[in-house]
MARLO-13226 format. One line per field, with one value per residue (C-alpha): residue in one letter; x negated, y negated, z; residue number from 1. Coordinates in Angstrom, 2 decimals, always signed. Layout:
kedo = [A, ...]
x = [X, ...]
y = [Y, ...]
z = [Z, ...]
sedren = [NUM, ...]
# end
This chain:
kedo = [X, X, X, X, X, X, X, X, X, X, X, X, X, X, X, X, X, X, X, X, X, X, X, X, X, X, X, X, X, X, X, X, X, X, X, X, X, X, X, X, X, X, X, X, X, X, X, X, X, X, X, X, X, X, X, X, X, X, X, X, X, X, X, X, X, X, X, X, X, X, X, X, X, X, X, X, X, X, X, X, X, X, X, X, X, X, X, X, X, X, X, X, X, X, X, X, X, X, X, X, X, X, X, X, X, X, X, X, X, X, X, X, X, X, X, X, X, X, X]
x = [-104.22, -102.05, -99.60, -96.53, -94.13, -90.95, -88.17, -85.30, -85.81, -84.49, -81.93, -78.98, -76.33, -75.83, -73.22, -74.86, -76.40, -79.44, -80.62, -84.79, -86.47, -89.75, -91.28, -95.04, -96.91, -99.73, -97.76, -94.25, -92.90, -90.48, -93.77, -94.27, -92.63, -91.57, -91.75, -90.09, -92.03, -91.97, -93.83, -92.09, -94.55, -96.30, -94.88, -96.67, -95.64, -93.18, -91.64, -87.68, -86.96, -88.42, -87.67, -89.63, -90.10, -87.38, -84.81, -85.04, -84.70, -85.39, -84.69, -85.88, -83.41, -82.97, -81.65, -80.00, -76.52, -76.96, -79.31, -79.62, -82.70, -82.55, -84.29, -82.92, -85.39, -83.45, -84.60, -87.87, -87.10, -86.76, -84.29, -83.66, -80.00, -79.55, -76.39, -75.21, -78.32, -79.42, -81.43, -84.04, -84.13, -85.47, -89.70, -91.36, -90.61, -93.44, -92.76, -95.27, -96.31, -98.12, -97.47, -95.93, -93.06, -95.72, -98.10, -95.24, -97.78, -99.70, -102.14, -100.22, -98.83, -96.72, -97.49, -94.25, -90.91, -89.61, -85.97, -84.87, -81.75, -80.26, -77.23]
y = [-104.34, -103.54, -100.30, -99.35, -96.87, -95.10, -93.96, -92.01, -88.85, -85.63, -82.43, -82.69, -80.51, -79.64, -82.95, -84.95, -88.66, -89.85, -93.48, -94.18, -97.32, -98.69, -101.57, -103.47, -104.85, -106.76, -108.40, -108.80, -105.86, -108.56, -109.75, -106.46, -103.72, -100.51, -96.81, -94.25, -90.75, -87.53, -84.24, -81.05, -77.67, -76.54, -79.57, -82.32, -85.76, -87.15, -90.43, -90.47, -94.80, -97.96, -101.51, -104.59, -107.98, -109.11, -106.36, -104.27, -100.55, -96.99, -94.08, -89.97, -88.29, -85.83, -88.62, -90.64, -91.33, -90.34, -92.29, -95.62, -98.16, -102.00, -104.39, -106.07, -109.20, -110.36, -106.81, -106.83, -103.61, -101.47, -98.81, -95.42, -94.23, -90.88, -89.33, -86.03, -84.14, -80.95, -78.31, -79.16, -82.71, -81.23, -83.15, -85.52, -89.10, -91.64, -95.42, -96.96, -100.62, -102.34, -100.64, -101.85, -100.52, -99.06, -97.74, -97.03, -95.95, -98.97, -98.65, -98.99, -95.90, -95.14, -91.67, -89.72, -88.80, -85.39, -84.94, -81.00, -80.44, -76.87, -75.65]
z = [+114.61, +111.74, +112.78, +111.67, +113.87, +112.89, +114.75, +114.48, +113.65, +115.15, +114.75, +112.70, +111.30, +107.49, +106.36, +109.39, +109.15, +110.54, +110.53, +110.45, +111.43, +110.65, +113.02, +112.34, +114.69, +113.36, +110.15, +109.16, +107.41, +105.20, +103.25, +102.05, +99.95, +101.98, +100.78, +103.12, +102.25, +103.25, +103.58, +103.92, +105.56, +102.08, +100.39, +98.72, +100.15, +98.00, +97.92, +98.95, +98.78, +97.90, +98.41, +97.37, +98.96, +96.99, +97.59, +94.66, +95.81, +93.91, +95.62, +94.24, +92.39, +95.04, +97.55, +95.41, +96.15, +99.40, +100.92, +101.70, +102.47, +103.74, +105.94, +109.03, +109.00, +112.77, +113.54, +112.02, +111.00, +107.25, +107.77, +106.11, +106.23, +105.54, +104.88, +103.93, +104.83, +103.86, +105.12, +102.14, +103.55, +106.34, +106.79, +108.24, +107.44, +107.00, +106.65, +104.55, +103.51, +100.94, +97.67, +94.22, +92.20, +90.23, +92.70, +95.66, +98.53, +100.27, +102.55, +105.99, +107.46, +110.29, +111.98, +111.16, +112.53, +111.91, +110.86, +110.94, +109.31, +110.63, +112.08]
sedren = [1, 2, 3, 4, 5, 6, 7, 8, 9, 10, 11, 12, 13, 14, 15, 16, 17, 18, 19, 20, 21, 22, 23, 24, 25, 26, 27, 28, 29, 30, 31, 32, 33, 34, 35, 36, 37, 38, 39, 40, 41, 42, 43, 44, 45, 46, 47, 48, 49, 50, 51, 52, 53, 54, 55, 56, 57, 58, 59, 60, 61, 62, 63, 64, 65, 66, 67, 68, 69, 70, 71, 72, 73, 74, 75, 76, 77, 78, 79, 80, 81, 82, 83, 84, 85, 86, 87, 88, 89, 90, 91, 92, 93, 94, 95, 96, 97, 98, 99, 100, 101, 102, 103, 104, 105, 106, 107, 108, 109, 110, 111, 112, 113, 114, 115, 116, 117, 118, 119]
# end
């Protein structure tokens, strides 16, 4: 059974960091390009990073410079580090898997984490 499950999520002050993890079980998340989306309440779900199989990474505009995505293949992991968060970063945070740089959304998705950014 294919399912993917992120972690890390949670309350953090305006300026704060936060680091998100995505595990697999069922395949290895290093044969396939990773998306890290999210959905904020009334909000379309948007897509904040990307990284392909072979590393290549794109990130929204909104994130850029501020956020950071990479894989730990000893981990088995595809992490999300956030830095600098603001209050309008404030959603919940899929992991996804399977998509292209041109389509970024596969068709693996983890449930969610919620990251709240408030003081």
């Amino acid at each position: 059974q294919v399912q993917l499950v992120e972690s890390g999520g949670g309350l953090v002050q305006p300026g704060g960091s936060l680091r998100l993890s995505c595990t697999a079980s069922g395949f290895t998340l290093d044969s396939y390009a990773i998306g890290w989306f999210r959905q904020a309440p009334g909000k379309e779900r948007e897509l904040v990073a990307f990284i392909s199989v072979g590393g290549f990474t794109l990130f929204a505009d909104s994130v850029r410079d501020r956020f950071t995505i990479f894989r730990d293949n000893a981990q088995k992991t595809v992490s999300l580090r956030m830095n600098s968060l603001k209050p309008e970063d404030t959603a919940i945070y899929y992991c996804n898997a399977g998509g292209t740089l041109r389509t970024p959304a596969g068709q693996y998705w983890g449930q969610g984490t919620q990251v709240t950014v408030s003081s």
